[in-house]
C-alpha positions in Angstrom: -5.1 8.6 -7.1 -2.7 11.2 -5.6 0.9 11.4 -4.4 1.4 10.1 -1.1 2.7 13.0 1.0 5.1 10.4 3.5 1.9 9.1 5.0 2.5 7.6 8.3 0.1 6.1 10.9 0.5 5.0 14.8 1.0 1.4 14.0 0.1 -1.0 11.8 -1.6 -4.3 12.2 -2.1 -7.2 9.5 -4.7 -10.0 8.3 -3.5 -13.5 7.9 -4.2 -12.7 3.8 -1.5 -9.9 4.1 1.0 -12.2 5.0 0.6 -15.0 2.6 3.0 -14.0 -0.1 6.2 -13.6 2.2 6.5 -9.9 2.2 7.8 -9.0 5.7 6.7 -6.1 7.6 9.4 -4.1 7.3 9.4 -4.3 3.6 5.3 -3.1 3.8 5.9 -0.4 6.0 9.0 1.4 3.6 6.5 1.0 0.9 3.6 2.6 2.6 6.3 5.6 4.1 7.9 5.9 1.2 5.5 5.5 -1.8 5.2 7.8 -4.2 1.6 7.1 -4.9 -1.6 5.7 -3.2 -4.9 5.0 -5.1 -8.4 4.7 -3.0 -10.6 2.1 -3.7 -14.3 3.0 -3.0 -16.0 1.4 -0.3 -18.5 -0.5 -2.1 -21.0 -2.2 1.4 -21.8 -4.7 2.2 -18.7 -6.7 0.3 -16.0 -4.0 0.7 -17.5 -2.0 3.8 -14.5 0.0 3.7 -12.2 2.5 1.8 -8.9 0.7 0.8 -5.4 2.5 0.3 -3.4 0.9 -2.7 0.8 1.6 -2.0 2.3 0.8 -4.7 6.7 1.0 -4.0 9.8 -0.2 -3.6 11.2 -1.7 -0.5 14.4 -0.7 0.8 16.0 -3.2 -1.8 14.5 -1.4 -4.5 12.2 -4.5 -5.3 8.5 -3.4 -6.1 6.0 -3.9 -3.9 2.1 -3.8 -3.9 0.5 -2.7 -1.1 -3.6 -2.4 0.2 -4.0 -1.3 3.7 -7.5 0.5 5.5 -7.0 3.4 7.4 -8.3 2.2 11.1 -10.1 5.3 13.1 -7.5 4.8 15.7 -4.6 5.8 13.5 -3.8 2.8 12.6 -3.4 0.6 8.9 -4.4 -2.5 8.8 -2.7 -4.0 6.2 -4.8 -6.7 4.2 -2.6 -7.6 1.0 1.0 -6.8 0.5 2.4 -8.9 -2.5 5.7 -8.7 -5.1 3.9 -5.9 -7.9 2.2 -7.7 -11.0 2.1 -6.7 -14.4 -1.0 -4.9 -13.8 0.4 -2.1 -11.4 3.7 -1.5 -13.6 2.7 1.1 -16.0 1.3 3.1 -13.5 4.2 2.7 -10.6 6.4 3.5 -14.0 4.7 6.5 -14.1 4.8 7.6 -10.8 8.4 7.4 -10.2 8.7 10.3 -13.3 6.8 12.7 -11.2 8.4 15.6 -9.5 8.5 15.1 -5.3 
């Protein structure tokens, strides 16, 4: 986990998965520019071959976002789930937004 010092990549791209709860793209890409925090997930091969970026945010309507994207050697992120935060994420976006900038 660390803060997420205005992260930004060349372009994005998405999976069919990233788009199935409604969030738009615009919304994903304010979270993932704007976040105050990003957690890594381990790649773990052969399921997970690689490292995931977890964004959690708000989108520019201040509604809370959840977003996992994999940083693509070509500078992109390749965004593979992007959902409305659950319950799960709170405590620790809660937290995040009390740290100094």
């Amino acid at each position: 986990m660390g803060h997420n010092p205005g992260r930004r990549y060349l372009s994005y791209s998405w999976t069919a998965s990233a788009r199935k709860h409604g969030i738009r793209r615009a919304q994903v890409r304010h979270v993932v520019e704007t976040s105050r925090v990003v957690f890594v997930r381990p790649a773990d091969p052969p399921t997970r071959p690689d490292e995931a970026l977890l964004f959690l945010g708000d989108d520019s309507a201040r509604q809370p976002i959840e977003v996992v994207g994999i940083e693509m050697d070509d500078g992109r992120l390749r965004i593979i789930h992007a959902m409305p935060m659950r319950r799960g994420y709170r405590a620790l976006y809660e937290e995040a937004t009390q740290w100094p900038q």
